[in-house]
N, C-alpha and C positions, 0 to 999 in steps of 0.2 A: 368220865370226869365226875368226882362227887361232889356235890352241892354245896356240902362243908366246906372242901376246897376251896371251893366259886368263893361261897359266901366269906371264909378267911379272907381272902385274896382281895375284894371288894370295902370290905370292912378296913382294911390295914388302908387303901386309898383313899375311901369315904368314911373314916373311924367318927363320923361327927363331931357335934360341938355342944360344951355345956354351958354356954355363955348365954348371950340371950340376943335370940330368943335360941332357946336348945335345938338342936338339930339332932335327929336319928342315925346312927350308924344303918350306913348300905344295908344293913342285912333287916332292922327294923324296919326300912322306908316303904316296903312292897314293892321292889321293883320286878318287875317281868326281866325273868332271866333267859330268857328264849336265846335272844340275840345274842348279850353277854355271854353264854355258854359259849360258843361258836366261834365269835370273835375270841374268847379265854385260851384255846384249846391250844393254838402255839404258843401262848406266852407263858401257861402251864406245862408246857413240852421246854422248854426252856430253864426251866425249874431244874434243877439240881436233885433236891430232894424234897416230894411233898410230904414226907411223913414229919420229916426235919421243920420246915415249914409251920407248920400245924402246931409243932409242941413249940415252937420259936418263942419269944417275949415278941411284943408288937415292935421294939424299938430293932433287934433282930431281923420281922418279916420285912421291915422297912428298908433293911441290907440288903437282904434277898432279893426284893422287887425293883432295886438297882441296879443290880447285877442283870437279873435278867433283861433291865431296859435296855441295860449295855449290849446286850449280847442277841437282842430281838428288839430294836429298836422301831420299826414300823407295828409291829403285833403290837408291841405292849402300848402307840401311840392310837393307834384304833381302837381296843381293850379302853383305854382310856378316856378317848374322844365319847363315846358311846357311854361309857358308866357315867360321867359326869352330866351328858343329854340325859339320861336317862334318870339320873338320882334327882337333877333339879326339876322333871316334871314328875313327880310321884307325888301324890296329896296329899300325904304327911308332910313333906319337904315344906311344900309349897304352900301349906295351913302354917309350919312353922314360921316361917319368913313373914307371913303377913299377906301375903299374895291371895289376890281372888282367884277362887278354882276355877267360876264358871267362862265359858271362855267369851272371845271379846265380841263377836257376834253371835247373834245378830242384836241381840238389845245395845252392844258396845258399852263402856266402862262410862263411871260419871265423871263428867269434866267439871273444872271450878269452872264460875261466871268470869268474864272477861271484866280487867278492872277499865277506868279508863285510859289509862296509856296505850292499854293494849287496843283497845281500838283504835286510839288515835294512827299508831302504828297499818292499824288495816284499812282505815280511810285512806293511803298513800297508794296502799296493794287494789284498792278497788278502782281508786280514778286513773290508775295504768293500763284501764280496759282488757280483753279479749289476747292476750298474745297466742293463740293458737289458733290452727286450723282447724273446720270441722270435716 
């Protein structure tokens, strides 16, 4: 399988967005195509024709990768499940969006201060004591 393929193939499902905040086409984002290859390899076997493919318009591969869903319907949902994991943790993606990279431990994320309702709310949860076993 060549990479261009992949990368076609990925781009036409993750073609990003110019909105805001901009998001990177699949093939800008840096994702590790290790897995993607593997998981690609039936739903590119399902293809008709990769050369056809390739020279397509995107609104064209968008036909194509319909067709094939029709027609490998569990490949292309795994191919998918996975590029979509995979494109929203890439730190481009994730710088785009606004998202903190570092992850939630051990220092954990900042939380706002409790106003007072919200206490008053956990004064209820506190005087309901221990419900559990130790």
């Amino acid at each position: 399988m060549s990479r261009v393929l992949l990368l076609a193939m990925l781009d036409t499902l993750l073609p990003g967005d110019a909105g805001q905040p901009p998001l990177p086409p699949a093939s800008e984002s840096g994702l590790d195509l290790g897995t993607l290859e593997r998981l690609a390899e039936p739903v590119l076997a399902a293809l008709a024709d990769r050369d056809a493919f390739l020279m397509a318009s995107p609104a064209d591969r968008v036909a194509l990768l319909r067709v094939v869903e029709t027609n490998a319907p569990d490949a292309f949902k795994a191919l998918l499940t996975e590029a979509l994991a995979t494109y929203y943790e890439a730190p481009p993606v994730v710088a785009a969006l606004g998202w903190r990279i570092a992850p939630p431990q051990p220092h954990g994320h900042e939380v706002a201060p409790n106003d007072d309702a919200t206490w008053h709310a956990l004064e209820k949860v506190k005087a309901r004591g221990k419900l559990w076993r130790a």
